[in-house]
C-alpha positions, 0 to 999 in steps of 0.5 A: 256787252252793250251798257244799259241804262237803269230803268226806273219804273214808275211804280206808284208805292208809299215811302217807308213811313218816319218814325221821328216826326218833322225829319225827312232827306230831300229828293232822296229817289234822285240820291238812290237813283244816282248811286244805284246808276253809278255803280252799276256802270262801274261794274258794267265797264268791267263787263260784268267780269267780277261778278264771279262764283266760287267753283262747287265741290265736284258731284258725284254721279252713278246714274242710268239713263235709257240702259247706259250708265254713267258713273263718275265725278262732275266738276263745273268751273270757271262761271262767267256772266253770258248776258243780262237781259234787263236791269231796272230799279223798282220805283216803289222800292225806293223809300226813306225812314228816319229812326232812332237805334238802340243806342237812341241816335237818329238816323236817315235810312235810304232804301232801292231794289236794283232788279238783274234779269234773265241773267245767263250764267256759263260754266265749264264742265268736265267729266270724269267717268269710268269710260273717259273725260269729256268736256262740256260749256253749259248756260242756265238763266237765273230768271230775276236777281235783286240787289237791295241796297241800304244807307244809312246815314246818322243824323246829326254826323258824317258816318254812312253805312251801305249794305247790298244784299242779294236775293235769288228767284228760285224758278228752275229753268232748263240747263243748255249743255253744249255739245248735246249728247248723251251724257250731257242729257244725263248731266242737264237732268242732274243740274242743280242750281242751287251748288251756285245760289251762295255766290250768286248772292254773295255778288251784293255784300262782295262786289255791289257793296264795296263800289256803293260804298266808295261812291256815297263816301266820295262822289254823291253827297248824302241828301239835304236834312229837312228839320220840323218838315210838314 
């Protein structure tokens, strides 16, 4: 798979406004940009390989479709990343906010949308049914997949946070079993995607946060702190 470069959008858009006055990062789009970039290279070196998604239950089936009958158990397995189309960072998701938390300690708050697109997803897919097992590999594209990524950082120490978390598009595309057959017409008509949506979100806080993570605590600093800024 080729390495992609992050397109940043040039999306005009307000930054979050601050809610403590005279107090601002600076070049904190260049900070997010930078973060956002290296860790999607990190996980691209990888070939995408951990972006993983736990196996679902086995479905039950006791269909009839055109006066042939289907009844059984489908298992699908082993998901793996087939392709990503496209990977941008929205400029106008990028933005700052400087705030205090309950405990009234200010902190800077760094916000992007890392946006995944058209990403095709293969699984094994085996079937158990009363006349024998076949064996399918089947493709569905999950047309956009967001990454929102948050640090923050207390203003006046050397604590960061860093969350990603992940947000699913849910527009239903056409599943591509391979070999088509019968049953496999059958099996495209009873797919489900959202048996997947779990683990595909959970690709932010399990796999985009950890690596996010490392990277603020050792590879970027944290942007300059503008005191009384106009």
């Amino acid at each position: 798979m080729k390495l992609y470069c992050i397109l940043v959008l040039l999306i005009c858009g307000h930054a979050f406004g601050n809610l403590v006055r005279h107090v601002r990062t600076i070049d904190h789009v260049d900070y997010i940009i930078s973060v956002v970039s290296k860790t999607v290279q990190e996980i691209e070196a990888r070939q995408w390989s951990n972006l993983k998604v736990p196996n679902p239950d086995p479905i039950k089936i006791d269909e009839t479709v055109l006066g042939w009958h289907a009844k059984g158990s489908v298992s699908y397995t082993n998901a793996f990343v087939v392709s990503i189309q496209g990977v941008d960072l929205i400029r106008q998701s990028v933005g700052q906010q400087v705030n205090l938390n309950g405990n009234r300690v200010a902190r800077a708050v760094l916000r992007g949308t890392l946006r995944l697109h058209d990403v095709a997803m293969g699984y094994d897919v085996k079937a158990d049914l009363e006349d024998g097992t076949s064996f399918y590999t089947v493709k569905y594209i999950y047309p956009l997949i967001n990454m929102d990524f948050n640090i923050t950082k207390v203003i006046n120490g050397d604590h960061i946070e860093v969350t990603v978390t992940g947000n699913l598009l849910n527009r239903r595309t056409e599943p591509i079993f391979m070999p088509s057959d019968r049953l496999s017409d059958t099996l495209s008509s009873l797919f489900n995607p959202a048996m997947f949506t779990p683990g595909i979100i959970a690709w932010g806080a399990d796999v985009f946060q950890p690596i996010a993570k490392r990277i603020v605590t050792t590879e970027i600093d944290f942007p300059e702190i503008c005191y009384n800024c106009a």
